[in-house]
LODREN-267654 format. One record per residue: residue number from 1; z, x, y of N, C-alpha, C in turn; residue in three letters. Coordinates in steps of 0.2 Angstrom, whole numbers, plus 5000, padded with zeros to 4 digits. Example, Ala and Ser with C-alpha at 12.3 -4.5 7.8 and 13.67 -1.06 7.14 Angstrom:
BEGIN
[r 1,[5039,5066,4972],[5039,5062,4978],[5039,5066,4984],ALA],
[r 2,[5035,5064,4989],[5036,5068,4995],[5039,5064,5000],SER],
//
This chain:
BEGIN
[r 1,[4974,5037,4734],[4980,5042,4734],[4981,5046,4740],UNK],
[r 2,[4975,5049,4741],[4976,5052,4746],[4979,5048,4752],UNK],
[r 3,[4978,5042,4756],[4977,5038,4759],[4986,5039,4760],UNK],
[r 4,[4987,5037,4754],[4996,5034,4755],[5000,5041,4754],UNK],
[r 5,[4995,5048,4752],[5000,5053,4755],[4999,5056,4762],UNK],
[r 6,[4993,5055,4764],[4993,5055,4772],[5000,5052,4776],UNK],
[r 7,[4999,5043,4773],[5004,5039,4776],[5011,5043,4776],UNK],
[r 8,[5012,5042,4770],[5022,5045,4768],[5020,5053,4774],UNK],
[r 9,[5017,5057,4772],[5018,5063,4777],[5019,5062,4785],UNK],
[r 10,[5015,5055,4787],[5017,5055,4792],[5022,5051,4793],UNK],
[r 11,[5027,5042,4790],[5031,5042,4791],[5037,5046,4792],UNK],
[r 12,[5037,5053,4788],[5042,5058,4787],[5043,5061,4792],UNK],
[r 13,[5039,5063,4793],[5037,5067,4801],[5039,5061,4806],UNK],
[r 14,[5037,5057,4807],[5041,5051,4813],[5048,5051,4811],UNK],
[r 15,[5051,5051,4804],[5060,5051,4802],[5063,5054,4804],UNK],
[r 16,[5056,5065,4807],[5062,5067,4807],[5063,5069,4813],UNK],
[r 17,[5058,5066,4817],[5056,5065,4824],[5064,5062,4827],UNK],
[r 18,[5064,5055,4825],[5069,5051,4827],[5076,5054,4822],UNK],
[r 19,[5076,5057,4819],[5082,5059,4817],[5086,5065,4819],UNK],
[r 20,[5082,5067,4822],[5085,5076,4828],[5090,5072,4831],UNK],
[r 21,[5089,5070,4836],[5095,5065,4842],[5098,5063,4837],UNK],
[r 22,[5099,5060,4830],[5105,5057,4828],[5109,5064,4825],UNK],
[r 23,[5104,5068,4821],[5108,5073,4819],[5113,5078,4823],UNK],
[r 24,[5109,5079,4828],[5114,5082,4834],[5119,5078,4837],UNK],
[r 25,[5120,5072,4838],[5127,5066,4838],[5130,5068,4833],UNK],
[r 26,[5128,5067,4828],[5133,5068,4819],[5137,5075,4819],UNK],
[r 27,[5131,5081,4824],[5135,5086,4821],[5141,5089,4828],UNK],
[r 28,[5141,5083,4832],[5147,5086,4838],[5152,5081,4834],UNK],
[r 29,[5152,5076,4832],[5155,5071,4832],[5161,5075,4825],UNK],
[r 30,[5156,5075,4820],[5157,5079,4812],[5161,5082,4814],UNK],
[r 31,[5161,5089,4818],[5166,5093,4821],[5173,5093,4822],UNK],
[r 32,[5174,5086,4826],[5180,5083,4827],[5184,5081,4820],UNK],
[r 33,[5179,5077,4818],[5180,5077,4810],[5181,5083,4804],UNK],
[r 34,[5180,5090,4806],[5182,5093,4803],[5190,5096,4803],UNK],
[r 35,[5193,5094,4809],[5199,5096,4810],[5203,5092,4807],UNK],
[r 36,[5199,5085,4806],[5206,5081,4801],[5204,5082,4795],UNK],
[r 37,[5199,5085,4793],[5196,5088,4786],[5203,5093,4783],UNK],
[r 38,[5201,5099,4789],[5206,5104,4786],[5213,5102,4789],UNK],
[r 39,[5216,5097,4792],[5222,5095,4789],[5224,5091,4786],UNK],
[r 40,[5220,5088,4782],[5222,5085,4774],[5221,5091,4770],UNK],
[r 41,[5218,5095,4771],[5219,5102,4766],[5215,5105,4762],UNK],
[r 42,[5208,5099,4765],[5201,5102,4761],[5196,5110,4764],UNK],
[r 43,[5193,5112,4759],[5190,5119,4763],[5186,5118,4767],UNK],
[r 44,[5181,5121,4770],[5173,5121,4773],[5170,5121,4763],UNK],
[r 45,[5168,5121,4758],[5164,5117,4754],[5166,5111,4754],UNK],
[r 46,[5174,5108,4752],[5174,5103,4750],[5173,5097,4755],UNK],
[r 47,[5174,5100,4762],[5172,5096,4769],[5164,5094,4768],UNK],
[r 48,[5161,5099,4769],[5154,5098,4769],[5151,5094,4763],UNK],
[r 49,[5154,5093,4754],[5150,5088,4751],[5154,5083,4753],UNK],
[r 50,[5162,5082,4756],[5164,5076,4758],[5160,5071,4761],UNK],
[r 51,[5157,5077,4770],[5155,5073,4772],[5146,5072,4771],UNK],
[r 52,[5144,5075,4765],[5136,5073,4765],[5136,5068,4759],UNK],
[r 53,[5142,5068,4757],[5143,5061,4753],[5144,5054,4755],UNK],
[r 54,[5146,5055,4761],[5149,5047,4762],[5150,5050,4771],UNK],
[r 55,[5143,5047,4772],[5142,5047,4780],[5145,5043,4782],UNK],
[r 56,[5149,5042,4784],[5155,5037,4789],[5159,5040,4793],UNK],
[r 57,[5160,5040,4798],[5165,5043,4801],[5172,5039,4801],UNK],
[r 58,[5173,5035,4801],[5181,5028,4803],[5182,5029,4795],UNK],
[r 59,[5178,5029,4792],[5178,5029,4781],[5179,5036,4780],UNK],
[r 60,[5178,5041,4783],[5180,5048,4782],[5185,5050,4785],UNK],
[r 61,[5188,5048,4789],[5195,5048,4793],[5200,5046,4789],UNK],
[r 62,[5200,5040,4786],[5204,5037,4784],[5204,5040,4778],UNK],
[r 63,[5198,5040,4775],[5200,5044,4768],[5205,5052,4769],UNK],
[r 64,[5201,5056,4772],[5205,5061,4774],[5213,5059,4776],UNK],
[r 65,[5214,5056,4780],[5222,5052,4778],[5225,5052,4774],UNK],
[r 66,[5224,5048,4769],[5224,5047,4763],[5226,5054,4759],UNK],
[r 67,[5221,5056,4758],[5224,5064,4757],[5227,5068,4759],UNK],
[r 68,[5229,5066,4763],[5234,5070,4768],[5241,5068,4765],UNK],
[r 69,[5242,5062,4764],[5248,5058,4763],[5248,5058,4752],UNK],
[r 70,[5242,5061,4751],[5242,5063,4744],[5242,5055,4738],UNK],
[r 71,[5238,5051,4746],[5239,5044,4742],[5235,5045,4736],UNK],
[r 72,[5237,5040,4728],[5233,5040,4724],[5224,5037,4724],UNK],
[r 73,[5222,5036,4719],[5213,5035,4718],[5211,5029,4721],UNK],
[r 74,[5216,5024,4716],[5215,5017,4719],[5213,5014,4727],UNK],
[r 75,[5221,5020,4730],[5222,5016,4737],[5216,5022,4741],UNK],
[r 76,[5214,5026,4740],[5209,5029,4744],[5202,5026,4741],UNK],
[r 77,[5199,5024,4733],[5196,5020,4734],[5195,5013,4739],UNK],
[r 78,[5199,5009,4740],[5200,5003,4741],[5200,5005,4751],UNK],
[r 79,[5203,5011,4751],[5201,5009,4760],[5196,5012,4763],UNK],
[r 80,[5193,5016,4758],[5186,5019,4760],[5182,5014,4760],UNK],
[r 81,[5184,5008,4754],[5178,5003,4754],[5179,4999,4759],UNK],
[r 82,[5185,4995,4762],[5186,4990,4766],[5184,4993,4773],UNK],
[r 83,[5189,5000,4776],[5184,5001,4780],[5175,5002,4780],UNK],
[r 84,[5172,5005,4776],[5165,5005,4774],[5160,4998,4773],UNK],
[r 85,[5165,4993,4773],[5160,4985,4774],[5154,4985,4777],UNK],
[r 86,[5155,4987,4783],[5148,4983,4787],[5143,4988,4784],UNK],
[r 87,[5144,4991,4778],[5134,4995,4778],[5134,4990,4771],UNK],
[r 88,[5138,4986,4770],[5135,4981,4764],[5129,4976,4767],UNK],
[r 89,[5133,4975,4775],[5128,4970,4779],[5122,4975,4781],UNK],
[r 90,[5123,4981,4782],[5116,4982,4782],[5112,4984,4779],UNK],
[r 91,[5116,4986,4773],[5111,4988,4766],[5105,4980,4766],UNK],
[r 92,[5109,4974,4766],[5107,4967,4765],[5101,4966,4770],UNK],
[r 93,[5103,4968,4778],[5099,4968,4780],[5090,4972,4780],UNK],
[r 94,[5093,4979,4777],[5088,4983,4776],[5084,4982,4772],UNK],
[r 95,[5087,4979,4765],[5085,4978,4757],[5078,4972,4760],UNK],
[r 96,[5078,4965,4768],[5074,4963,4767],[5066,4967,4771],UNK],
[r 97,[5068,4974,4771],[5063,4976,4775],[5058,4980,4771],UNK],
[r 98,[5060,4981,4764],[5059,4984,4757],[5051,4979,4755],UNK],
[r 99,[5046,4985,4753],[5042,4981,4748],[5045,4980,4744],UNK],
[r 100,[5044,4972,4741],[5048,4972,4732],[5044,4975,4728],UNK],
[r 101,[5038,4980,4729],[5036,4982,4723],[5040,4990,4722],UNK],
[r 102,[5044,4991,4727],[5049,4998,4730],[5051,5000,4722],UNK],
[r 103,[5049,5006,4721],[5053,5008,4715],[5061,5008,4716],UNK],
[r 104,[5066,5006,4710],[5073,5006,4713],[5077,5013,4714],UNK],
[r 105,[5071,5020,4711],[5073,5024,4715],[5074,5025,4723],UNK],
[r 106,[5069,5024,4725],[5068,5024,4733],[5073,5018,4733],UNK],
[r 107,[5076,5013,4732],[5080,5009,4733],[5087,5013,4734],UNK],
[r 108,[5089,5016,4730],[5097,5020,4730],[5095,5026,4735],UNK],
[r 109,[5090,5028,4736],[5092,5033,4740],[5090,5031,4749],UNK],
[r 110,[5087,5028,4748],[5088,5024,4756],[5095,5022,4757],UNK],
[r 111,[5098,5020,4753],[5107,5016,4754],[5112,5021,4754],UNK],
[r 112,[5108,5028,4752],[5115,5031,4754],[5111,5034,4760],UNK],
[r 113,[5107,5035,4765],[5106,5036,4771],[5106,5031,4775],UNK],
[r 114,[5109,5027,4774],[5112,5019,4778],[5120,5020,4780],UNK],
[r 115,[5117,5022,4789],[5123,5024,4795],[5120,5018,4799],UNK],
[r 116,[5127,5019,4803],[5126,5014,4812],[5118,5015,4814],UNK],
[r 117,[5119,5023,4814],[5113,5025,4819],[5105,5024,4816],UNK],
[r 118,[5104,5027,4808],[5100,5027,4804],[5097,5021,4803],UNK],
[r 119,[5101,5015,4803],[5100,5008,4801],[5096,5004,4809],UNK],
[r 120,[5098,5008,4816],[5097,5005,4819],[5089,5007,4820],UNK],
[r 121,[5087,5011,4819],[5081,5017,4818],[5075,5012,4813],UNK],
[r 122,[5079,5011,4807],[5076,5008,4801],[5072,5001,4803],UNK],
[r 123,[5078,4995,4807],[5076,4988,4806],[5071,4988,4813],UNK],
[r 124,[5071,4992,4817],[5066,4990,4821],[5059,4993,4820],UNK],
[r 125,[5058,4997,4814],[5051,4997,4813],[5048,4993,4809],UNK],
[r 126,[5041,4992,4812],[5037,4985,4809],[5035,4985,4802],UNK],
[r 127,[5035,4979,4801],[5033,4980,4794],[5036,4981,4788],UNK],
[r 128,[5034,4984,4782],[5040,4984,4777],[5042,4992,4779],UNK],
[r 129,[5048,4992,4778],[5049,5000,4777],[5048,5005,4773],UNK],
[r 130,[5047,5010,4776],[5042,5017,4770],[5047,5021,4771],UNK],
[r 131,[5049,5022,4763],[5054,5027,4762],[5056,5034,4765],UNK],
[r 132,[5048,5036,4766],[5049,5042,4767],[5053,5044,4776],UNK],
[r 133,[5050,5036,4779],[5052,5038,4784],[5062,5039,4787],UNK],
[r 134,[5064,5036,4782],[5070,5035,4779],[5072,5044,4777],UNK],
[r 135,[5068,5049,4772],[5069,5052,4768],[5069,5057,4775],UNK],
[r 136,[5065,5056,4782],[5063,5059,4786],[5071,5063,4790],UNK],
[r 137,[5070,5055,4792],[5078,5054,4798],[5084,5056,4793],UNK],
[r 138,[5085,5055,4788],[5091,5056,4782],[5090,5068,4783],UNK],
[r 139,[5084,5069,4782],[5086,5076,4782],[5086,5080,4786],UNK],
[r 140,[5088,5077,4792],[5089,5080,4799],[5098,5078,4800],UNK],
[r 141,[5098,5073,4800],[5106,5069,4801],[5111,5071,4795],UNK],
[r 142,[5111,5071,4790],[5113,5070,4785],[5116,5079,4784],UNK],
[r 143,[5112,5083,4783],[5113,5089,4783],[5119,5090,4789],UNK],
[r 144,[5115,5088,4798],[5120,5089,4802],[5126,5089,4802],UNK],
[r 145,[5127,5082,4799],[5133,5078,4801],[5138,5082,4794],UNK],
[r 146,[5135,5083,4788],[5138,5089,4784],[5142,5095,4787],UNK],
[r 147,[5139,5098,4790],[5137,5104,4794],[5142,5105,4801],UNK],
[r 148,[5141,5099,4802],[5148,5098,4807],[5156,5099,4807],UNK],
[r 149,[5153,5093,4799],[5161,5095,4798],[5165,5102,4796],UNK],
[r 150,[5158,5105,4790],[5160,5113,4789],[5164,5116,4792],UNK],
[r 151,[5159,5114,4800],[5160,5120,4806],[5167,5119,4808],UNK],
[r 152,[5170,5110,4808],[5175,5110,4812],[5182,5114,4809],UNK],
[r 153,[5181,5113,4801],[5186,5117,4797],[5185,5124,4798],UNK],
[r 154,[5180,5126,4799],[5180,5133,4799],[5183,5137,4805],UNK],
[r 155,[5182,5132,4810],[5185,5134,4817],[5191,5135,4817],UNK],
[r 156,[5193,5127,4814],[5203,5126,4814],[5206,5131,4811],UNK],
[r 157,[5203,5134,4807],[5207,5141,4803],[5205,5145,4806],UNK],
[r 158,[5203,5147,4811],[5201,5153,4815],[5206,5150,4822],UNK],
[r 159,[5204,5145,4825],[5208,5145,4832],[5216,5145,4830],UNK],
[r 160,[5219,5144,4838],[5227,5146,4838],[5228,5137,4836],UNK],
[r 161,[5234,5136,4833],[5237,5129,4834],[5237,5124,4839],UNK],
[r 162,[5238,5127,4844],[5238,5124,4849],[5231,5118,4851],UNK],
[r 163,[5227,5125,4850],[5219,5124,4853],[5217,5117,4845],UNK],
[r 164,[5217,5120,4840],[5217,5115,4835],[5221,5108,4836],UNK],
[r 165,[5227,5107,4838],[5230,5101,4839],[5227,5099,4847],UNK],
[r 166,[5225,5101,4850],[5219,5098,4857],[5215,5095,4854],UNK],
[r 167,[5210,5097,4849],[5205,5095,4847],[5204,5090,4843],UNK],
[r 168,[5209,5089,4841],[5211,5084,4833],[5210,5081,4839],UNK],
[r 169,[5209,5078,4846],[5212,5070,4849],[5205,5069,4852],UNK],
[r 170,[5202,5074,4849],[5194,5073,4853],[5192,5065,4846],UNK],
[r 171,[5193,5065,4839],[5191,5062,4836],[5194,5053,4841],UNK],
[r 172,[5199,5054,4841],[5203,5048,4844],[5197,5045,4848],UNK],
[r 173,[5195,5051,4855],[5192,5048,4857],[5186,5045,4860],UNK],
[r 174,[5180,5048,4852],[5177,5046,4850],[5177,5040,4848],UNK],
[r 175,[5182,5038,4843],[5184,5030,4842],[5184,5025,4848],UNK],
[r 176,[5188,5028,4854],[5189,5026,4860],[5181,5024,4862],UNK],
[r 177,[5179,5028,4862],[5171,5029,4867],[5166,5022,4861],UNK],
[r 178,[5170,5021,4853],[5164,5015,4852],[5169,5008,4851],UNK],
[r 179,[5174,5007,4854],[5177,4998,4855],[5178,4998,4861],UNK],
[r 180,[5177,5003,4866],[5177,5002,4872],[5172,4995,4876],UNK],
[r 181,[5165,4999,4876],[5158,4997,4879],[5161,4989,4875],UNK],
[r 182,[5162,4987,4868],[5160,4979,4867],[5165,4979,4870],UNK],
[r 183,[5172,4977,4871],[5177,4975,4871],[5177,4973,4879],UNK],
[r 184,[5172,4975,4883],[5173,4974,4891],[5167,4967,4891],UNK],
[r 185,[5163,4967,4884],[5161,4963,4884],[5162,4955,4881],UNK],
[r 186,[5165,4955,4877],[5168,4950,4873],[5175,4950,4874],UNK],
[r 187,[5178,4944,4875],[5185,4942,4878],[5190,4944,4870],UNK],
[r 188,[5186,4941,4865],[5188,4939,4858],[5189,4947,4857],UNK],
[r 189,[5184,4952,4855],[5185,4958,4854],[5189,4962,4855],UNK],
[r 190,[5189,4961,4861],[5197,4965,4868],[5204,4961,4864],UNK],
[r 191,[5203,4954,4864],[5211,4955,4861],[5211,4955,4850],UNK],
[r 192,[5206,4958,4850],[5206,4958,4841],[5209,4964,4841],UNK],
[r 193,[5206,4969,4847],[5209,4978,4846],[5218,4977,4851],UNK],
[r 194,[5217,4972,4854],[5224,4972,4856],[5230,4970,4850],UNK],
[r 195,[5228,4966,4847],[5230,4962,4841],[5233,4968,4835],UNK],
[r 196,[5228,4972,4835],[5226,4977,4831],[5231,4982,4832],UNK],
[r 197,[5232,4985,4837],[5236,4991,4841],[5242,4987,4841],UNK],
[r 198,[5244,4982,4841],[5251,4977,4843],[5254,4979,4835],UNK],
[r 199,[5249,4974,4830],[5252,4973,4821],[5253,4981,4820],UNK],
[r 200,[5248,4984,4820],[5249,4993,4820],[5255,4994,4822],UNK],
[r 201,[5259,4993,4826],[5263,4998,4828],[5270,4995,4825],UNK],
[r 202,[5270,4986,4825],[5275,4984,4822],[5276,4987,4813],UNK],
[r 203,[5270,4986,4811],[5269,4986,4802],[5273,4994,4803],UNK],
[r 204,[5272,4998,4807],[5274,5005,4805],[5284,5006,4806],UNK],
[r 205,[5285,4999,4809],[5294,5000,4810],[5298,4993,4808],UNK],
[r 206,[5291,4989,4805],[5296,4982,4802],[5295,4983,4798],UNK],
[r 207,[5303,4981,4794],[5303,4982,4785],[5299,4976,4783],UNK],
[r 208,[5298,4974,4776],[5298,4980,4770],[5288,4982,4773],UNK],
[r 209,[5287,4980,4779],[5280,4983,4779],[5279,4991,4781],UNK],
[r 210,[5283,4995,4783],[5288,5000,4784],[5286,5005,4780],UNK],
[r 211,[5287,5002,4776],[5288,5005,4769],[5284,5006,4766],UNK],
[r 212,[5275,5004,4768],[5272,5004,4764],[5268,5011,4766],UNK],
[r 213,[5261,5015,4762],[5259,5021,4763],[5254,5017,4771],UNK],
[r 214,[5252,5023,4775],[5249,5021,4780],[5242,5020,4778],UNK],
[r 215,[5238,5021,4772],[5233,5019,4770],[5234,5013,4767],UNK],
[r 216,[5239,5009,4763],[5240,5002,4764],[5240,4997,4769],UNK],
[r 217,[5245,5001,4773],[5246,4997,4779],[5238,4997,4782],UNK],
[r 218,[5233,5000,4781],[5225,4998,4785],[5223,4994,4781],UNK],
[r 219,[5226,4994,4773],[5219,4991,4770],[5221,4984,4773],UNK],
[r 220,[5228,4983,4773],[5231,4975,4774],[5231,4972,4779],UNK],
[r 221,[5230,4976,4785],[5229,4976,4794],[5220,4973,4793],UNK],
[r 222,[5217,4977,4791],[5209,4978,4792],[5208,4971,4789],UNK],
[r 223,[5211,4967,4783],[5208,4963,4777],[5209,4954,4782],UNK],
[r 224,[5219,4956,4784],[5220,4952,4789],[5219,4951,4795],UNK],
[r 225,[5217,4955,4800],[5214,4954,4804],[5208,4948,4805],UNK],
[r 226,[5202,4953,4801],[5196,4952,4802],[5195,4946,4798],UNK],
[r 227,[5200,4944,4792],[5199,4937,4790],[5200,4932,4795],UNK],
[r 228,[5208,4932,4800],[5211,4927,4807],[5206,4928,4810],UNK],
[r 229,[5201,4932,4813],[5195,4933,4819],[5190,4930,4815],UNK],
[r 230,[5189,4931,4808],[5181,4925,4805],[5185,4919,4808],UNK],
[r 231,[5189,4916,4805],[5192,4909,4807],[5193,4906,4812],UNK],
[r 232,[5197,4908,4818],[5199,4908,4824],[5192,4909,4827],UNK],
[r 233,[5188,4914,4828],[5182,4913,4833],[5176,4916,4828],UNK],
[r 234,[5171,4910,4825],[5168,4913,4819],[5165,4916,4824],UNK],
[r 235,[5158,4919,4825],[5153,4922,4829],[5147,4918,4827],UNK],
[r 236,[5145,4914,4832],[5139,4908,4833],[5133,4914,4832],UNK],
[r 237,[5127,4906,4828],[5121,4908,4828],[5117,4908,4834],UNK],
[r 238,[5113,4914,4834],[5109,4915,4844],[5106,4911,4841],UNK],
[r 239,[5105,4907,4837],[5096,4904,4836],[5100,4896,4836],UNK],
[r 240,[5106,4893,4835],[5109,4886,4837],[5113,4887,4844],UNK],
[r 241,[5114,4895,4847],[5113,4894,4855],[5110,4891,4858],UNK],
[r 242,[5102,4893,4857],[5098,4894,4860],[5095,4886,4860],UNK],
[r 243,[5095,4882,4852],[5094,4874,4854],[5099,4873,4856],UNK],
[r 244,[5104,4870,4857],[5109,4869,4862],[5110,4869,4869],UNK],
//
């Protein structure tokens, strides 16, 4: 007994080793994201369990959209989920790094500390994964990136307007600074966002798609895009590259 609480002590302490550098990302980033927080309309509480509920940022943006436009349940469900896809792939990924004898408690609360960053932390360590190291990194990052947001709302209702609409383009940028790097690398992904920014712009002035709320208009951009791009260019196996 002693043994395996040594162990968990110390993957925790490695969690929250590797979790500081993400936490401190989460909470400049957060920040940005507080300003579209408080103009959808929510306070610093409501920001702060928004964002320690559903660490996403591209899934918390858009939700706050959503709210903003006063979309109903359904359609802020449905585009939190379709934006939020890829951590089902790596929930799948993580779940095989799991003892099966993992209690399904420790199962649920590793999957809500499953982010970009957290996930990439997770699958490269050897062997099965210990929860605690998860519970490590999750209690550094997770509060942060909470905390970010607080902050950003807190600010926009203190600073001038102005200064508050400067900042709201920080989040843009942020976006910018993660489809940029691959996009210079893959010819397919540069015009998937070209594609992407092209339909965007018409859906917003061609009827009857015009017409629809702008959280719509992404769940049916996101669902069709990314279906044409599986088909058109599916993404090869490196392991039937590699024979070949």
């Amino acid at each position: 007994m002693n043994k395996t609480a040594d162990k968990n002590k110390m993957e925790f302490r490695e969690g929250l080793r590797d979790g500081i550098p993400i936490g401190l990302g989460y909470f400049a980033v957060s920040f940005a994201l507080g300003i579209a927080a408080r103009g959808a309309g929510l306070n610093p509480g409501q920001g702060f369990l928004a964002s320690f509920l559903c660490l996403a940022s591209a899934g918390q943006y858009a939700g706050f959209n959503a709210i903003a436009q006063s979309a109903p349940y359904l359609e802020l469900a449905l585009i939190t989920l379709i934006v939020n896809a890829r951590y089902m792939l790596m929930s799948t990924a993580v779940s095989q790094k799991l003892d099966p004898k993992m209690k399904l408690i420790h199962r649920f609360c590793i999957a809500q500390f499953i982010t970009d960053e957290i996930f990439a932390v997770e699958i490269r360590r050897p062997g099965y994964l210990n929860p605690y190291y998860t519970y490590g990194a999750g209690a550094v990052a997770a509060p942060l990136w909470a905390l970010g947001t607080m902050s950003g709302i807190l600010a926009g209702n203190l600073m001038p307007a102005r200064l508050v609409s400067a900042l709201s383009v920080a989040l843009f940028g942020m976006f910018l600074a993660v489809i940029i790097p691959p996009a210079r690398k893959d010819r397919v992904i540069a015009g998937l966002i070209a594609a992407s920014f092209a339909c965007s712009y018409a859906c917003e002035h061609l009827p009857p798609l015009c017409r629809l709320s702008q959280g719509n208009r992404v769940i049916l951009l996101t669902v069709v895009l990314s279906a044409a791009a599986a088909l058109i260019a599916p993404h090869s196996d490196p392991q039937e590259e590699t024979v070949s």
